[in-house]
C-alpha positions as CSV (number, residue, x, y, z in Angstrom):
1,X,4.2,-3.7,-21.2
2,X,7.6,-3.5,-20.4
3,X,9.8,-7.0,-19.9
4,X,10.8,-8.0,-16.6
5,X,14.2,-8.7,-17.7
6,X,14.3,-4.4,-18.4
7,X,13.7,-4.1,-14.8
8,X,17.2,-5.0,-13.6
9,X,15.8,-7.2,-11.0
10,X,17.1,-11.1,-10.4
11,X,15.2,-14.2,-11.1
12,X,14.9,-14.8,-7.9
13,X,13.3,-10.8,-6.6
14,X,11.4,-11.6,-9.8
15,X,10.2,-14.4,-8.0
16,X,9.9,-13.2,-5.1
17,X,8.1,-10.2,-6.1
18,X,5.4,-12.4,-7.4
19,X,5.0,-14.1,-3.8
20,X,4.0,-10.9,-2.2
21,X,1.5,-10.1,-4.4
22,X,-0.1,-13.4,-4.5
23,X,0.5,-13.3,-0.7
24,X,-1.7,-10.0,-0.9
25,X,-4.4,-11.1,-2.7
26,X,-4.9,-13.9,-0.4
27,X,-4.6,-12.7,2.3
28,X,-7.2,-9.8,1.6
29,X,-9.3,-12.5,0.3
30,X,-9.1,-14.0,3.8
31,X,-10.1,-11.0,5.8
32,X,-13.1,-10.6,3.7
33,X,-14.0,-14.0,4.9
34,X,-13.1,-13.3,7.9
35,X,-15.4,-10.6,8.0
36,X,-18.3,-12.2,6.6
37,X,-18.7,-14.5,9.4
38,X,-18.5,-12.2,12.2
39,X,-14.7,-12.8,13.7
40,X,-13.5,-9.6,12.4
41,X,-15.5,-6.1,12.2
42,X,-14.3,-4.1,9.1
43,X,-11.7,-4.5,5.8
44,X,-10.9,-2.2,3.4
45,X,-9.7,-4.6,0.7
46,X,-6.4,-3.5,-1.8
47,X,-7.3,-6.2,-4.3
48,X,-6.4,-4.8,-7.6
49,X,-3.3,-2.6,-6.5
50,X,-1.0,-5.6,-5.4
51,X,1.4,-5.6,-8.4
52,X,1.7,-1.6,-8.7
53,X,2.5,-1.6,-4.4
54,X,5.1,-4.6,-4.5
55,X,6.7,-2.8,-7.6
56,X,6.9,0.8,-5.3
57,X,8.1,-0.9,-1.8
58,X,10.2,-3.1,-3.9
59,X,12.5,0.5,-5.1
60,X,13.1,1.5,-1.2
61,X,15.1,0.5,1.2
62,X,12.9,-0.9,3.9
63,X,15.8,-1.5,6.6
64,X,16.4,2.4,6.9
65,X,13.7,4.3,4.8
66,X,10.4,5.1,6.5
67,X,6.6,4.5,5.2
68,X,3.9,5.8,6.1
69,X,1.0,3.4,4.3
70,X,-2.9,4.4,3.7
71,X,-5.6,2.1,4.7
72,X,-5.4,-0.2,1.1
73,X,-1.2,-0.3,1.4
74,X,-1.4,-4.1,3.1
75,X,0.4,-5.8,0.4
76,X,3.4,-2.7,0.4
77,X,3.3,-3.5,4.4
78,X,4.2,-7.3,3.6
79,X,6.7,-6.3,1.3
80,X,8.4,-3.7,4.0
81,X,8.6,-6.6,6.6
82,X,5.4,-7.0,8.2
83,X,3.8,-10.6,8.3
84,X,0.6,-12.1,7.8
85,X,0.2,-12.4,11.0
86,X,1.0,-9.2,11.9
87,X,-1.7,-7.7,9.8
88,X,-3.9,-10.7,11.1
89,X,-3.5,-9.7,14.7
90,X,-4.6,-5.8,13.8
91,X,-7.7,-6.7,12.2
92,X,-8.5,-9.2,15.1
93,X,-7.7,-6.3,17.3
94,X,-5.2,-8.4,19.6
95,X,-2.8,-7.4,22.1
96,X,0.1,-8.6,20.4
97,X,-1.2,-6.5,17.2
98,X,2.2,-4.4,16.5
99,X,0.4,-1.7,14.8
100,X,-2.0,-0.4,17.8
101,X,-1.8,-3.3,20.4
102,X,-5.8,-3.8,19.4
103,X,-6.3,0.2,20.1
104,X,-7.1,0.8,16.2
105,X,-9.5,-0.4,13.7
106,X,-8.1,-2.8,11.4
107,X,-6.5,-1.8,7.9
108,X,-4.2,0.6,10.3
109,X,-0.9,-0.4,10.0
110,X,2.4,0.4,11.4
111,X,5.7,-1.4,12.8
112,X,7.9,0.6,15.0
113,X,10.5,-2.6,13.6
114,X,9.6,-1.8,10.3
115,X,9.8,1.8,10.6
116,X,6.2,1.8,9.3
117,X,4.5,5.0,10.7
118,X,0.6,4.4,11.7
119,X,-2.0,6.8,10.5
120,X,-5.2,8.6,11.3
121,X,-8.4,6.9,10.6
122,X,-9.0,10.9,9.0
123,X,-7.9,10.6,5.8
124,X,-4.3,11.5,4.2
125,X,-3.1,12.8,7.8
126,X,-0.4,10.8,7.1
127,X,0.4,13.4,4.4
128,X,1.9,16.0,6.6
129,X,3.3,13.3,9.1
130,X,5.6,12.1,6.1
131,X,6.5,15.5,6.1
132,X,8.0,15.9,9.0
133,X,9.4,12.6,8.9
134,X,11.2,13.7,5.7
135,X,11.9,17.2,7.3
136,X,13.5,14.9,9.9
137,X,16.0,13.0,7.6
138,X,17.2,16.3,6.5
139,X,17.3,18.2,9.7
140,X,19.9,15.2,10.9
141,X,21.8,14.7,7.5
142,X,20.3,11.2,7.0
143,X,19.9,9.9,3.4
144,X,16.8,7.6,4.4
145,X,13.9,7.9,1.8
146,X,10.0,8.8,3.2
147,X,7.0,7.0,1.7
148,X,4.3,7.9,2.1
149,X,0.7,6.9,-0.4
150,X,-3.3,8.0,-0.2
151,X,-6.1,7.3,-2.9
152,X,-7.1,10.2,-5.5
153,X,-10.0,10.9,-3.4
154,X,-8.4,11.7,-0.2
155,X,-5.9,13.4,-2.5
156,X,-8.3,16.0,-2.2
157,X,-7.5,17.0,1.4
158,X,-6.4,20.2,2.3
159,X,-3.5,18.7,4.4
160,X,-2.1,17.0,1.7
161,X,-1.7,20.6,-0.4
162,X,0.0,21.7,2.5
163,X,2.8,18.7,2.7
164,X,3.4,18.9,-0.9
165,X,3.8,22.7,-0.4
166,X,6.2,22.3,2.3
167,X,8.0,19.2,1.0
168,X,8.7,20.9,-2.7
169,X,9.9,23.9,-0.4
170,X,12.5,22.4,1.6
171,X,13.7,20.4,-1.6
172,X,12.5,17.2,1.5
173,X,13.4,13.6,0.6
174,X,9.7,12.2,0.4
175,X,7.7,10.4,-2.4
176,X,4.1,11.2,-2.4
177,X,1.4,8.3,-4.0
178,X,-1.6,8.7,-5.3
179,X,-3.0,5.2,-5.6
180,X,-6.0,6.2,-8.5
181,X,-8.5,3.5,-8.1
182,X,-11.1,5.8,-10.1
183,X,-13.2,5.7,-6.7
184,X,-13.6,8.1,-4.0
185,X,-16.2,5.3,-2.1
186,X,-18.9,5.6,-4.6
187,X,-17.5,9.3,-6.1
188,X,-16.1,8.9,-10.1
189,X,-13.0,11.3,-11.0
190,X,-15.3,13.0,-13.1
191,X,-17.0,14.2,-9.6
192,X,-13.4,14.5,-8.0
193,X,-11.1,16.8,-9.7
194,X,-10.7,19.0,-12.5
195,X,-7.3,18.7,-13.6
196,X,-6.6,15.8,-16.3
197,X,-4.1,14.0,-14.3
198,X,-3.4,13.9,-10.3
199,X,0.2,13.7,-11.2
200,X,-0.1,17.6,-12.9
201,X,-0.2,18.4,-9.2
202,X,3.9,17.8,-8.7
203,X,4.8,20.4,-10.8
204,X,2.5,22.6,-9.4
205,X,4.4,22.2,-6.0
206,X,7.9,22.5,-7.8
207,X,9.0,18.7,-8.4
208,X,8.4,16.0,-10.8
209,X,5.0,14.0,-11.0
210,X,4.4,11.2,-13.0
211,X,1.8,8.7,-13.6
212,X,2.5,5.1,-14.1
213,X,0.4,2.1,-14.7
214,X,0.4,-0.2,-11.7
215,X,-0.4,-3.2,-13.8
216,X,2.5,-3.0,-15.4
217,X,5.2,-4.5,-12.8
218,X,8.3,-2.7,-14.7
219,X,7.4,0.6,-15.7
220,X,6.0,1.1,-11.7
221,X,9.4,-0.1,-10.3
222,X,11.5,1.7,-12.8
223,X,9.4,5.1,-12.1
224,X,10.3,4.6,-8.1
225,X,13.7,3.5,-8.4
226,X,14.7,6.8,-10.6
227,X,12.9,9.0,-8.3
228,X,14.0,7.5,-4.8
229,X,17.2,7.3,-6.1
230,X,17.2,11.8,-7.2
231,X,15.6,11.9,-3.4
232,X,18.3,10.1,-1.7
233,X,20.8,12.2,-3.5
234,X,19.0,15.5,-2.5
235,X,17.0,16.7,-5.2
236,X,13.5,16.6,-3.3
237,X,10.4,15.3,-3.5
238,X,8.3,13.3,-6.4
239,X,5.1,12.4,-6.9
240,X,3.4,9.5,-8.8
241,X,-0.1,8.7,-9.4
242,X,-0.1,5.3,-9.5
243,X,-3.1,3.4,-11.9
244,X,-4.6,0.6,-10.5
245,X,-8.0,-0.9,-10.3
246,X,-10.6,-1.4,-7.3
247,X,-11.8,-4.7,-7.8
248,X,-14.0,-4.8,-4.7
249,X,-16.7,-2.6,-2.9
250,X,-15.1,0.2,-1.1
251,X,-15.0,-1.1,2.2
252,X,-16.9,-4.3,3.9
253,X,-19.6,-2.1,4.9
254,X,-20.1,-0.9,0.9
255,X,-21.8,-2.6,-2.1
256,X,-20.3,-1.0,-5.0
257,X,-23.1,-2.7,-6.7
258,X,-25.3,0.4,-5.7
259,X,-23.2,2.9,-8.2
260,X,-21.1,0.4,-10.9
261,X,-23.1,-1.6,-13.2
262,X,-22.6,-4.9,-13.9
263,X,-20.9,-4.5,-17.0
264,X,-18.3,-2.2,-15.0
265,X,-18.0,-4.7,-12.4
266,X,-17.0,-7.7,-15.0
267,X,-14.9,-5.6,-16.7
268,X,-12.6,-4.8,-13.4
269,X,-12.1,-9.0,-13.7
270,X,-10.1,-8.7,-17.1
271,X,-8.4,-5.2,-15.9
272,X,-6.5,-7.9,-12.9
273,X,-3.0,-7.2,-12.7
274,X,-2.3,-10.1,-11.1
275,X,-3.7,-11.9,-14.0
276,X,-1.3,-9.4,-16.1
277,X,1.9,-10.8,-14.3
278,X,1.0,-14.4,-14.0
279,X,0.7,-14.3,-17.6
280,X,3.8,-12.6,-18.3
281,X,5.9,-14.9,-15.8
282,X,4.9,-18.0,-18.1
283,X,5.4,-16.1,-21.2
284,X,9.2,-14.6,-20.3
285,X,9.9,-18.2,-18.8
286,X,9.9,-17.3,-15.0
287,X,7.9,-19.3,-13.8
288,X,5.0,-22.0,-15.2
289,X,2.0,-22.5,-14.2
290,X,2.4,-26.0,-12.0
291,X,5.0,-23.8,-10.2
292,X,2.5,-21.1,-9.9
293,X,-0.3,-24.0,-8.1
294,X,2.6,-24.7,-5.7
295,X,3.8,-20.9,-4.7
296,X,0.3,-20.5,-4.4
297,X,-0.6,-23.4,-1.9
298,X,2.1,-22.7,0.3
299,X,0.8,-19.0,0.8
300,X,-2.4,-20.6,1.7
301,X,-0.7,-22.8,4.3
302,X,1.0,-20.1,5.6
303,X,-2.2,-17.5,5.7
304,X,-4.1,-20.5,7.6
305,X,-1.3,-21.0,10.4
306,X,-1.1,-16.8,11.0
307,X,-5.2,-17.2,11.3
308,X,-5.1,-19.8,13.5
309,X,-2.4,-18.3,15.9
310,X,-3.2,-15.0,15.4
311,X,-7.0,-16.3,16.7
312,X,-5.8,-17.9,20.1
313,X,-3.8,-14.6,21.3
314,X,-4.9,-12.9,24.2
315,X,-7.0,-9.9,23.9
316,X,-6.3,-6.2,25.5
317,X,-7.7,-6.2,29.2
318,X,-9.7,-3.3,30.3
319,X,-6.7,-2.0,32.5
320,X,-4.2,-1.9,30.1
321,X,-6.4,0.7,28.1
322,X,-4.0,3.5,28.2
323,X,-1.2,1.9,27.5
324,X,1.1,2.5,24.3
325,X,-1.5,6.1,23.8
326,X,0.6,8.3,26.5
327,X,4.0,8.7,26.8
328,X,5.5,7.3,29.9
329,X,7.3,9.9,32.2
């Protein structure tokens, strides 16, 4: 695992980097709470892929570059400027929700502030979307980046063959993710695809793919800085199939208890990347673990207040139900 100190980055994004992801896995832990006694309907939980998302959004440029986030890219969402309350709102399905004004099921995000694009509850449509927001950028001779991210089994979508044709094609500043959890629901790769890595598919399309391990903070942010930097400067497209583990079921309406056996199922504990870069904080002499307690308590504080507000908003009226879906004249 590479030192933090090779990354470039300051103390303090160091730091900083660390709150997002501990601000992830809380906050996910919440809506699974949440949805266990009834307030919310449905979560599709990213715990396991914090460290590898913070590390990606971390090598854009989130005041002019454009994301366009799957249904497990909550943490990359905090990291691009939405707040817990924000993604609190959306999976309470308020009216103040910025991602669908309550109109969408929760795990949807998007931030017309943020220049995060919502998505499809149909898998990887937000493939060819990125596309054209890409196509976009280079239509107006704009040097903003597109992001855009899906798991290995949506991977598997015609649509996204079709944006990775057309992006390698027009040379488009876009970087495609594959966010391998190993799981299409209850599906193994094995059962998926044939070829030995998803990231064999960039060259295939005519640009670089790579595969990085999303546990290890550096070597993710080092693989996304090199490549957003060649697509800012206009050589095209990348692709990186980004390793990370799915330590919950699929979704709240899964038990992934059914198809992984117990052993599995411990092992994803010891496989924690957030366990990874907590130790590797103390060890480089970032941070300790008192200070960890602290950074940690805050988040909690803060992920309590967004529940608690978020809770007494008004919901969408019945009248108002066409609002923000058509386009006013």
């Amino acid at each position: 695992m590479k030192k933090l100190e090779e990354s470039g980055l300051t103390k303090e994004e160091i730091i900083q980097a660390y709150r997002h992801i501990l601000m992830g896995r809380r906050l996910d832990e919440r809506l699974w709470q949440l949805t266990r006694i009834g307030k919310t309907s449905f979560n599709i939980s990213g715990q396991g892929h914090e460290v590898g998302q913070v590390a990606m959004a971390m090598a854009f440029q989130p005041e002019k570059d454009y994301f366009l986030p799957y249904y497990r890219d909550m943490t990359a969402c905090m990291v691009w400027g939405m707040t817990p309350k924000d993604i609190m709102l959306g999976s309470l399905g308020k009216e103040d929700d910025p991602s669908s004004h309550g109109r969408q099921m929760p795990n949807h995000y998007g931030s017309k502030e943020h220049n995060i694009v919502s998505h499809s509850s149909t898998v990887s449509t937000q493939f060819p979307l990125a596309t054209g927001v890409a196509y976009g950028a280079q239509l107006k001779k704009q040097d903003y980046v597109t992001l855009t991210a899906t798991g290995e089994g949506s991977a598997n979508q015609g649509e996204v063959q079709e944006a990775m044709n057309f992006a390698g094609v027009k040379k488009l500043p876009l970087i495609f993710v594959i966010e391998n959890n190993g799981y299409a629901i209850s599906v193994g790769t094995d059962e998926q695809y044939a070829n030995e890595t998803m990231a064999e598919r960039g060259p295939a399309y005519g640009f670089p793919g790579k595969r990085v391990n999303g546990n290890d903070f550096v070597e993710t942010y080092l693989a996304f800085k090199e490549v957003v930097e060649l697509a800012r400067s206009g050589e095209g497209p990348a692709l990186i199939e980004l390793m990370v583990s799915r330590l919950t079921s699929h979704s709240a309406d899964d038990d992934h208890s059914v198809y992984r056996s117990k052993e599995d199922i411990e092992n994803l504990k010891k496989n924690d990347g957030l366990l990874f870069f907590e130790k590797q904080l103390i060890d480089e002499g970032y941070l300790t673990r008192e200070e960890m307690t602290d950074i940690d308590t805050e988040l909690k504080k803060e992920i309590n207040q967004a529940t608690d507000e978020a809770e007494e908003m008004p919901e969408p009226t019945a009248d108002s139900i066409l609002d923000h879906v058509y386009a006013e004249k």
